[in-house]
TORMAR-265960 format. One line per field, with one value per residue (C-alpha): residue number from 1; residue in three letters; chain; x, y, z. Coordinates in pm, whole numbers, plus 50000, padded with zeros to 5 digits. Layout:
BEGIN
seq = (NUM|...) $
type = (Ala|...) $
mol = (A|...) $
x = (X|...) $
y = (Y|...) $
z = (Z|...) $
end
This chain:
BEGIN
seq = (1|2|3|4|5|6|7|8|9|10|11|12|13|14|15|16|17|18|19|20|21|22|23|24|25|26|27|28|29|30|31|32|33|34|35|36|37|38|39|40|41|42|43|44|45|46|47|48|49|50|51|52|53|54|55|56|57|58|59|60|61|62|63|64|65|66|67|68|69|70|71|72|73|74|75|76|77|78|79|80|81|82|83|84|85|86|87|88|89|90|91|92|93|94|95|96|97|98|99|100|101|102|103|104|105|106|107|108|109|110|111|112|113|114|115|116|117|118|119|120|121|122|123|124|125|126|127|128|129|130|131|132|133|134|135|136|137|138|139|140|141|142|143|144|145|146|147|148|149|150|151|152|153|154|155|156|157|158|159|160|161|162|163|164|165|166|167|168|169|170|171|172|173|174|175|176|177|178|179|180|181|182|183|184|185|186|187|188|189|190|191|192|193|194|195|196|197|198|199|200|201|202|203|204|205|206|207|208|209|210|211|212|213|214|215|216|217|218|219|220|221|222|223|224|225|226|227|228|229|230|231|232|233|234|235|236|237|238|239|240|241|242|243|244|245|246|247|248|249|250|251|252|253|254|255|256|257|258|259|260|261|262|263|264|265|266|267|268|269|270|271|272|273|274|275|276|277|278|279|280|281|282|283|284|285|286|287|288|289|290|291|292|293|294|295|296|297|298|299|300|301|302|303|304|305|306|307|308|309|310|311|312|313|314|315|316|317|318|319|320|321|322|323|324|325|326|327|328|329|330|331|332|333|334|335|336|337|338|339|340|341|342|343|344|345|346|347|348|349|350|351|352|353|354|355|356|357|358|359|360|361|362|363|364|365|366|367|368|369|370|371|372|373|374|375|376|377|378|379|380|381|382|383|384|385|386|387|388|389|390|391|392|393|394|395|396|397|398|399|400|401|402|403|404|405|406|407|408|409|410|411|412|413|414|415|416|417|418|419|420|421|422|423|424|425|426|427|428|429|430|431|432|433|434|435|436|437|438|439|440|441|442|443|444|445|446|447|448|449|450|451|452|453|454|455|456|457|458|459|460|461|462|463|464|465|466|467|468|469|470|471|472|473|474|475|476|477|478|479|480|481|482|483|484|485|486|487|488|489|490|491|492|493|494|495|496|497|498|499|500|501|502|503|504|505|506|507|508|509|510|511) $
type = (Unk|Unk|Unk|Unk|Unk|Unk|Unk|Unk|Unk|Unk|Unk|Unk|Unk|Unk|Unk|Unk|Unk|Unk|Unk|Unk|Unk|Unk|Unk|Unk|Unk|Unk|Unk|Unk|Unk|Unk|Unk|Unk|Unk|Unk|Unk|Unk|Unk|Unk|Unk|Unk|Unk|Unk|Unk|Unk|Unk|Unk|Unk|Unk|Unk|Unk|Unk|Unk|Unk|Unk|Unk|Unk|Unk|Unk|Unk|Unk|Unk|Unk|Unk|Unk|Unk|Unk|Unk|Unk|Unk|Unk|Unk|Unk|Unk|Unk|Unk|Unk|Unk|Unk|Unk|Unk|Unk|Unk|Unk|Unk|Unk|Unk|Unk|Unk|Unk|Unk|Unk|Unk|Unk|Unk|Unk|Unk|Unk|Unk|Unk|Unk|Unk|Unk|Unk|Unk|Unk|Unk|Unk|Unk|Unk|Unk|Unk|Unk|Unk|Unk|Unk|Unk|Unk|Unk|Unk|Unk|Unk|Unk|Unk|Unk|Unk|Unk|Unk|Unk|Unk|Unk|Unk|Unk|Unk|Unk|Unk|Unk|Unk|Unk|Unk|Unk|Unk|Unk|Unk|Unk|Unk|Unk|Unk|Unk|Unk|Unk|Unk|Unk|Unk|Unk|Unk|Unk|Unk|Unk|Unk|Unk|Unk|Unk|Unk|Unk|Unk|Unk|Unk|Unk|Unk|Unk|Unk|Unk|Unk|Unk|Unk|Unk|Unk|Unk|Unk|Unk|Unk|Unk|Unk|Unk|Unk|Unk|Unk|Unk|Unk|Unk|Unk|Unk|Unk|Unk|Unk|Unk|Unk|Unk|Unk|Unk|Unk|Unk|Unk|Unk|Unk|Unk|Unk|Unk|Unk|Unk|Unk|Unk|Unk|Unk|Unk|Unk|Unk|Unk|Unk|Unk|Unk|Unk|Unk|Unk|Unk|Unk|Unk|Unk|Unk|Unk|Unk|Unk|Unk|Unk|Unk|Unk|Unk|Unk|Unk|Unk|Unk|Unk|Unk|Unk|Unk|Unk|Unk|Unk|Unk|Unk|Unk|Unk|Unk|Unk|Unk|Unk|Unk|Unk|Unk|Unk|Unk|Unk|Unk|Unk|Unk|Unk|Unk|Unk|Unk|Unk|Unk|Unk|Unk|Unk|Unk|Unk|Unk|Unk|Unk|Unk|Unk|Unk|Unk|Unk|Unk|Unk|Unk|Unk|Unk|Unk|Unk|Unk|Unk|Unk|Unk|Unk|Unk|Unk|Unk|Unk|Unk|Unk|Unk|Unk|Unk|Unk|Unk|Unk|Unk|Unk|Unk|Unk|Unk|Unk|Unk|Unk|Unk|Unk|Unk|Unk|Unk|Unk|Unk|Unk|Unk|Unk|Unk|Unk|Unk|Unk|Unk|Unk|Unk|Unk|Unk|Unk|Unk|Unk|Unk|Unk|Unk|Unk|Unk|Unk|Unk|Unk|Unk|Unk|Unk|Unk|Unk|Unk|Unk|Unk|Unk|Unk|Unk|Unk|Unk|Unk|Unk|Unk|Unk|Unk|Unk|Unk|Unk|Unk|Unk|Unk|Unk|Unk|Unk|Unk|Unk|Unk|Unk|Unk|Unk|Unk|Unk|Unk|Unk|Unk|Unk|Unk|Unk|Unk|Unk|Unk|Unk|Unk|Unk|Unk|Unk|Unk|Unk|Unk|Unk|Unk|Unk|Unk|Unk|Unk|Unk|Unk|Unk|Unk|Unk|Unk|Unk|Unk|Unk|Unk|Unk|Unk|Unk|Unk|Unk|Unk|Unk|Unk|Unk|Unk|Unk|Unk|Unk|Unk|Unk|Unk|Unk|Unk|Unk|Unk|Unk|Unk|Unk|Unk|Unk|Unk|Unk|Unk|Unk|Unk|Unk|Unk|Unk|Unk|Unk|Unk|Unk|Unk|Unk|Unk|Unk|Unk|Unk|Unk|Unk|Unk|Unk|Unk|Unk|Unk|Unk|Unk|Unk|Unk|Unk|Unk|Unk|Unk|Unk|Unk|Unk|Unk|Unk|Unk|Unk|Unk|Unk|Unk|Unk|Unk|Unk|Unk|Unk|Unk|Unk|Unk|Unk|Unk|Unk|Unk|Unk|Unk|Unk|Unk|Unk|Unk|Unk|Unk|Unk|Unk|Unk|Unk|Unk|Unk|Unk|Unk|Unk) $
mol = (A|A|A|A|A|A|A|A|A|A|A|A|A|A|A|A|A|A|A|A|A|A|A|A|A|A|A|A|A|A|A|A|A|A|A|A|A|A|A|A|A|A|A|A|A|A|A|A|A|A|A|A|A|A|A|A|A|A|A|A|A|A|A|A|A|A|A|A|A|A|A|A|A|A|A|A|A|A|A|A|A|A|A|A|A|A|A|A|A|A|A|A|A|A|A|A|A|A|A|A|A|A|A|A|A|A|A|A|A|A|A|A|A|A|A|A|A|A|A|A|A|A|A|A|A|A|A|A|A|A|A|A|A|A|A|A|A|A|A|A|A|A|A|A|A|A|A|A|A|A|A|A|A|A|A|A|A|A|A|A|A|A|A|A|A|A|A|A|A|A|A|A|A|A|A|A|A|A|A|A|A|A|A|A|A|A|A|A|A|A|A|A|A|A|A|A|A|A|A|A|A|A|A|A|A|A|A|A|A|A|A|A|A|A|A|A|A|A|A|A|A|A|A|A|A|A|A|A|A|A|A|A|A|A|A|A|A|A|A|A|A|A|A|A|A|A|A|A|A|A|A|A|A|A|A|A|A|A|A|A|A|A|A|A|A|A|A|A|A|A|A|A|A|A|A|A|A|A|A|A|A|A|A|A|A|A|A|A|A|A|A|A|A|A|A|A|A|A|A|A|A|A|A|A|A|A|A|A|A|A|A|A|A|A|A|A|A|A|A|A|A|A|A|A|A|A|A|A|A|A|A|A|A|A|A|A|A|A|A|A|A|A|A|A|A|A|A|A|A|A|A|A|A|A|A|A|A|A|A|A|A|A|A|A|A|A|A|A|A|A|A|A|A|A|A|A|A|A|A|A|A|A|A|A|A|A|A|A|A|A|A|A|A|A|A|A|A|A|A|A|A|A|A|A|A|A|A|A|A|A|A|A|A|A|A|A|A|A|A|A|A|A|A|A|A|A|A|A|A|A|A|A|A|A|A|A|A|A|A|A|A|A|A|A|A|A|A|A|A|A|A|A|A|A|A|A|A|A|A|A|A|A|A|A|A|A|A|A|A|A|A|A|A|A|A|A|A|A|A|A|A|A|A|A|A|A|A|A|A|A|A|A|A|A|A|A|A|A|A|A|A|A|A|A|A|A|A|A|A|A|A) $
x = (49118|49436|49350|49246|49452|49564|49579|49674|49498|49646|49493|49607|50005|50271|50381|50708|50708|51075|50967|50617|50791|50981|50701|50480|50802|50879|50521|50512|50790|50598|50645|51003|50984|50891|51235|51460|51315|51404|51699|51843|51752|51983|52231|52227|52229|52538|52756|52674|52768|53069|53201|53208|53357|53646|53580|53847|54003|54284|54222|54339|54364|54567|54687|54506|54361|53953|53746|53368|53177|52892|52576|52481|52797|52795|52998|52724|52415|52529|52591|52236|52084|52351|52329|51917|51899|52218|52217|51849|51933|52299|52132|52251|51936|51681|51822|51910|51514|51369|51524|51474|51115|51073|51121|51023|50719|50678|50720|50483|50222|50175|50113|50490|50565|50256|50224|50595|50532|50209|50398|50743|50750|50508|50635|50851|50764|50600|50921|51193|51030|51175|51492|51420|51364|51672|51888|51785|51762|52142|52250|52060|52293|52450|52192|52319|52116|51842|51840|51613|51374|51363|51327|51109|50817|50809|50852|50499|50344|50451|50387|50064|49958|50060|49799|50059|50150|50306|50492|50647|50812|50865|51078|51291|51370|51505|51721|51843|51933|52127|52330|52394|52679|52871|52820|52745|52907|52880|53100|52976|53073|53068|53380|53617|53498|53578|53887|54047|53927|54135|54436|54485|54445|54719|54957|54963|55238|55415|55367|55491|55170|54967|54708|54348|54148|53814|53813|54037|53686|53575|53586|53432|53134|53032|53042|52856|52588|52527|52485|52296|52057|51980|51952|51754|51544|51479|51367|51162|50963|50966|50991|50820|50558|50440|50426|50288|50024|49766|49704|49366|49346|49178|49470|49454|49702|49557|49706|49441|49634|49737|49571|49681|49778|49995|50187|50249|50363|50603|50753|50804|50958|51228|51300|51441|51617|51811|51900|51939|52188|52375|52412|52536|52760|52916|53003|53201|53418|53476|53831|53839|53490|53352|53206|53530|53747|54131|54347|53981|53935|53548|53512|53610|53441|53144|52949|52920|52937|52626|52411|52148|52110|52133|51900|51652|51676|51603|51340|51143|51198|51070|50779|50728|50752|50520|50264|50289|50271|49976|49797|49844|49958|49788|50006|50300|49984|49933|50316|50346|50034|50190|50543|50346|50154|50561|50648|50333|50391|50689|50533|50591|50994|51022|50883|51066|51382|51410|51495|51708|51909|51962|52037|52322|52452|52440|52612|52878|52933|53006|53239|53043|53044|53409|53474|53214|53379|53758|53688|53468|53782|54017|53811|53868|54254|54252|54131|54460|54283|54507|54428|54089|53954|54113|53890|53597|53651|53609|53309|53122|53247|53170|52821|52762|52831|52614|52329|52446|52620|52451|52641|52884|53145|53113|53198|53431|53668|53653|53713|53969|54240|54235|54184|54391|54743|54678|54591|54877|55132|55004|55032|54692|54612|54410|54160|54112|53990|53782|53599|53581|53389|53156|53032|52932|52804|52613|52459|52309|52241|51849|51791|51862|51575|51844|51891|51731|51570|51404|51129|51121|51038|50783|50640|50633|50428|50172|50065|49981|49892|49814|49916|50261|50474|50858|50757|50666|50961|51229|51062|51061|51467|51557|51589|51761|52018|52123|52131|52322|52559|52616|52646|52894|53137|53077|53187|53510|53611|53629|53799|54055|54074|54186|54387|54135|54206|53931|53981|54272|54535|54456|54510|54437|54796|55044|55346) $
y = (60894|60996|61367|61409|61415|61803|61750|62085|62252|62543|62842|62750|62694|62855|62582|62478|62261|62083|61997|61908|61640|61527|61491|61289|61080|61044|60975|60609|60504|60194|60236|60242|59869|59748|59955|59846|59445|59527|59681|59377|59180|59372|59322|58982|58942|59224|58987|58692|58871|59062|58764|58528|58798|58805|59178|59274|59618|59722|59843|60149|60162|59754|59741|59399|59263|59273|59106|59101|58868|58621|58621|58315|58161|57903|58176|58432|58184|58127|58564|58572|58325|58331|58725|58856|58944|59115|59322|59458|59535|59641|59847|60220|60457|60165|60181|60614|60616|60467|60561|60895|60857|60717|61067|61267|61050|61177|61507|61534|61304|61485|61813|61983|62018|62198|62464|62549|62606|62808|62982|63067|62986|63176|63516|63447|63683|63551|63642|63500|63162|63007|63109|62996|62704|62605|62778|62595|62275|62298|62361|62049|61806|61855|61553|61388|61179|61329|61594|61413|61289|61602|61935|61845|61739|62058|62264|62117|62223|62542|62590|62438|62663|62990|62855|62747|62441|62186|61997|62327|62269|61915|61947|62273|62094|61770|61949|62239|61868|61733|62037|62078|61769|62009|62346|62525|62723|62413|62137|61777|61411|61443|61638|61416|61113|61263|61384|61107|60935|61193|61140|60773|60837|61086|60843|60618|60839|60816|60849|61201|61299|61621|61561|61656|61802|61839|62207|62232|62354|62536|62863|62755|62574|62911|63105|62808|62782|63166|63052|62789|62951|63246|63030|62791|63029|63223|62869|62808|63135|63173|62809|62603|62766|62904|62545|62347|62656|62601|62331|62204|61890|61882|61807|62162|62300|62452|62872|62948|63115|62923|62762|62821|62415|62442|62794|62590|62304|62486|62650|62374|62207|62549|62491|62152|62228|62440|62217|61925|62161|62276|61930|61842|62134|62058|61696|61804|62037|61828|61749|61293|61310|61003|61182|61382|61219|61116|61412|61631|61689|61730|61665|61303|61249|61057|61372|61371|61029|60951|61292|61025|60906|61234|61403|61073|61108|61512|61455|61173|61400|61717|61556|61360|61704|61885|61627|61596|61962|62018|61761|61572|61238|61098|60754|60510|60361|60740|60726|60389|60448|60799|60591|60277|60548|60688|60388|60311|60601|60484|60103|60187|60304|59925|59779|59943|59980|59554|59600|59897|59702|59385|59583|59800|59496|59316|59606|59647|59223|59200|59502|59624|59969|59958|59869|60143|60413|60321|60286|60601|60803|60639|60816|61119|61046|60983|61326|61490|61757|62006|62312|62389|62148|61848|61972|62035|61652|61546|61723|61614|61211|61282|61416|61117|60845|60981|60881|60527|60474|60703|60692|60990|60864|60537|60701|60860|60580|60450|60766|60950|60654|60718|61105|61279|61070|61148|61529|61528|61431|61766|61982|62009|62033|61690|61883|62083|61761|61647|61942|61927|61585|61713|62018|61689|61452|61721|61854|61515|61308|61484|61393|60979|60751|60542|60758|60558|60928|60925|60642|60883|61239|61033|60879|61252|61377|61113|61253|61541|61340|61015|61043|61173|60939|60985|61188|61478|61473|61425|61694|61957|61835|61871|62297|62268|62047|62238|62551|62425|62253|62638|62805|62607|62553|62913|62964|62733|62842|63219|63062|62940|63196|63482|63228|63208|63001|62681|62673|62784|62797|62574|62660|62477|62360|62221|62400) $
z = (88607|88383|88217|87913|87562|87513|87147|86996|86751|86473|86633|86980|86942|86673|86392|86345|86037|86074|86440|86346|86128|86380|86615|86342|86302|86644|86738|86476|86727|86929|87314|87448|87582|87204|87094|87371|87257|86909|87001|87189|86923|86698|86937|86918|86520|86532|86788|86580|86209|86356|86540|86255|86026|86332|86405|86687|86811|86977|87356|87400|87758|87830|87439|87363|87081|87197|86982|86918|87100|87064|87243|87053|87151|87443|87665|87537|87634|87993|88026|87918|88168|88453|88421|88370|88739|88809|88492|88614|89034|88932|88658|88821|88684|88893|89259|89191|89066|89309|89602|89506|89455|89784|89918|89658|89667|90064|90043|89691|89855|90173|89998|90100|89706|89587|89853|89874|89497|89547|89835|89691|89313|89213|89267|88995|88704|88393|88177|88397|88472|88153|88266|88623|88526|88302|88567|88897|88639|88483|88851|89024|88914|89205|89265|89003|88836|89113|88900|88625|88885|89108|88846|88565|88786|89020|88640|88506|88866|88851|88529|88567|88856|88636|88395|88169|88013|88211|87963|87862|88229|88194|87868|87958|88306|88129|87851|88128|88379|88043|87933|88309|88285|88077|88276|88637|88892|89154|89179|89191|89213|88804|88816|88999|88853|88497|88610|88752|88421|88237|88468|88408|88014|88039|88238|87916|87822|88126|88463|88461|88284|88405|88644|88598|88898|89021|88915|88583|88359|88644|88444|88064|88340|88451|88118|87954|88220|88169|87809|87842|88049|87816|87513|87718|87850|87550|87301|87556|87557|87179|87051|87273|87479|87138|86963|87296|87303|87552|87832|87754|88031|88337|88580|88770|89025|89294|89319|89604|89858|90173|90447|90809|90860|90540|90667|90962|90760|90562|90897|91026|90684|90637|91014|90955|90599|90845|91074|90833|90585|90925|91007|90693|90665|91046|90967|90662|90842|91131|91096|91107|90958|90781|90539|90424|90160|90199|90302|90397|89995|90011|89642|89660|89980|90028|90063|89709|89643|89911|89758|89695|90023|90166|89970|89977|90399|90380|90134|90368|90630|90554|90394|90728|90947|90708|90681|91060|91130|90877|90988|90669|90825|91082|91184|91035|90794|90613|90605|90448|90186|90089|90005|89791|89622|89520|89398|89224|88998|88867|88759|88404|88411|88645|88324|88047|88256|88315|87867|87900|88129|87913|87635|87829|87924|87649|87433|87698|87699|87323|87283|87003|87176|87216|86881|86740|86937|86865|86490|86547|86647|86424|86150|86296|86325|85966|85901|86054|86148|86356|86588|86705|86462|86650|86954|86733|86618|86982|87047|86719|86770|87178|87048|86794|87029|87325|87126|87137|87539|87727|88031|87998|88270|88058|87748|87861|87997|87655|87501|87703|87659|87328|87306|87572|87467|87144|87166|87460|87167|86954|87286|87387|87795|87890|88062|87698|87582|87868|87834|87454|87545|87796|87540|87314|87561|87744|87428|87251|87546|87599|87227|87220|87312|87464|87734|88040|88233|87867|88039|88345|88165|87931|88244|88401|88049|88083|88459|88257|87913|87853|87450|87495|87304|87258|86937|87182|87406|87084|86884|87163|87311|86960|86942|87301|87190|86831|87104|87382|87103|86951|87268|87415|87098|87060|87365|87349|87066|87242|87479|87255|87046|87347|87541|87788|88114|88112|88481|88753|88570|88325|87908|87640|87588|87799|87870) $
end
């Protein structure tokens, strides 16, 4: 039986009217399939109106006329019905999701999650969980989009467990995940794939154009994931604990201290993340390796690339040597049933996500988000704004049009061709700019309904309660976002103002 509604009441949680609006507003939304239908619908009228009226714009990357297209037109009817089933498999977030829940699924299943969290976790203290939280969550997407699938759901059981509110961890896991594109003292697949972006933008002017590495925000990443964490940390201990107040359904956690079988289990499971991180470690430094990139760069390799795969084999794994060990699994049948019971979880992100899909594609097919976002920084062309305002212009457009494409290294190759030549010309540093896009993109991205991990976190709420709506999870992202916005502008502009390196050797202007 799904738990109980935890409907909150005005003695048992703090009010916060602007958010409580938000929430009411956010609630009237219907369910995220019923947008995403409307929302392809819209599509489809916008093609057909801005096609007749012979809307076109200028590529900025090949310099072509691209114009608006039709999904009414015969070329648009035969994308639609030649194209259904590719643009759902070759939809990224579905083959990341559930291959990841495959093994998460395992090692949750079998019992490995909840007592390394009853063994561990809980010796946090009450004050730094918060804080815990955002700062393991802003650093996990080293996982990449793992990070969204992996976080969030161990936050609401240790929450849970401290007789706490689950949702609380649920919602500061997801916003620390999404401000973690833009900060975090590890480097990931995000970074090169960015940066090599920003490279070929900056060779429109020549292929004597600086090059943009792997590292060149290195330094701003660290001081903004400090930042993020304490501002995090803090709205979640005095904005939304307070206004979530107190956990009143009957999905329980048990804290009861451990059994013998489950010590043994979790021996057994550190043992191997030993052996399977040495392993790991080994066949990266092994000079020829497969898994090193060209030249040995490990940041380009497919180390980074394959962190799905890796982490989906460790996570099968380890659940597979604790369920052994504790006795949790008893054959291949337990194993199979404990992987259909994964994917059966996630039944309701395979239905929304088959929209969310269409509607990616279809806003991709027709240009319309190309022509959005190159009219969208014309404007802010036309405002000749010069200085530290150009780079505030770039975070505030980068910001605005995260809530419409969601995929930041998407955005971004739209973007950058039009940014970094253009700020080049005024003497600003290409990686300057990347990183001026990242504060925006990382900041907005938890707050847009759009956002396919938006299906995943709701699905994640309604484990805990079956009436969270979108309402809940926009109301509560809402505070995180204005923070991390203010934190990390704050922070760049500090870094601007005292000449600050962004990363080695890297200032905000060429020389």
């Amino acid at each position: 039986m799904p738990p109980r509604s935890t409907r909150r009441t005005a003695q048992s949680r703090r009010r916060v009217r602007g958010l409580d609006i938000l929430e009411r507003l956010g609630n009237r939304l219907p369910e995220p399939m019923i947008i995403f239908v409307w929302l392809i619908g819209l599509v489809i009228v916008l093609s057909v109106l801005l096609s007749l009226a012979g809307a076109s714009v200028i590529h900025p990357d090949t310099g072509e006329d691209t114009a608006v297209r039709s999904l009414l037109s015969g070329e648009g009817v035969r994308f639609i019905l030649e194209d259904t089933v590719n643009n759902f498999v070759g939809f990224a977030p579905v083959g990341v999701v559930l291959t990841m829940m495959l093994g998460i699924g395992l090692a949750d299943k079998t019992g490995l999650l909840q007592a390394l969290i009853r063994g561990t976790m809980l010796r946090t203290p009450a004050w730094l969980l918060p804080y815990a939280v955002f700062f393991v969550a802003n650093n996990a997407v080293i996982a990449t989009d793992a990070a969204f699938l992996i976080v969030p759901p161990l936050a609401a059981m240790v929450y849970r467990t401290l007789g706490r509110h689950p949702l609380v961890g649920i919602i500061s896991a997801f916003a620390g995940s999404s401000s973690g594109y833009a900060s975090g003292f590890l480097i990931t697949a995000n970074e090169p794939m960015l940066a090599g972006i920003s490279t070929e933008a900056a060779r429109i002017l020549g292929e004597g154009g600086p090059e943009v590495t792997a590292v060149d925000n290195y330094y701003f990443m660290i001081a903004s994931m400090i930042g993020c964490t304490l501002v995090g940390g803090t709205i979640t201990r005095f904005v939304i604990e307070p206004r979530l107040g107190l956990y009143e359904g009957e999905h329980t956690v048990s804290a009861e201290p451990l059994t013998t079988s489950e010590k043994r289990g979790l021996s057994a499971a550190g043992l191997f993340t030993i052996v399977y991180i040495g392993a790991v470690i080994a066949a990266a430094l092994v000079p020829g390796s497969p898994v090193r990139g060209e030249g040995g760069d490990v940041t380009t390799s497919p180390l980074l690339s394959g962190v799905v795969p890796l982490l989906f084999i460790y996570f099968a794994l380890v659940g597979l040597v604790y369920g052994v060990t504790a006795k949790v699994l008893s054959g291949g049948r337990d194993v199979v049933e404990k992987f259909a019971d994964a994917i059966g979880s996630m039944r309701f992100f395979i239905v929304v996500i088959f929209f969310i899909a269409q509607f990616s594609a279809y806003f991709t097919w027709t240009n319309i988000g190309l022509w959005i976002s190159v009219n969208g920084a014309d404007l802010l062309l036309a405002m000749d704004a010069t200085g530290f305002g150009v780079l505030l212009g770039v975070i505030v457009v980068s910001a605005l049009l995260t809530l419409l494409i969601t995929s930041g290294s998407g955005l971004w190759a739209i973007l950058a061709p039009i940014f970094v030549p253009m700020l080049m010309q005024v003497g600003f540093h290409p990686a300057a700019v990347q990183m001026a896009y990242r504060i925006g993109d990382g900041s907005t991205s938890m707050i847009t309904p759009l956002m396919p991990y938006m299906v995943v976190i709701l699905g994640f709420m309604r484990e805990w309660d079956r009436e969270a709506k979108l309402g809940h999870i926009l109301s509560n992202t809402v505070p995180y976002a204005i923070g991390v916005f203010l934190v990390q502008t704050g922070l760049f502009l500090a870094f601007y103002a005292f000449g600050i390196p962004i990363g080695p050797g890297i200032d905000f202007h060429l020389e």
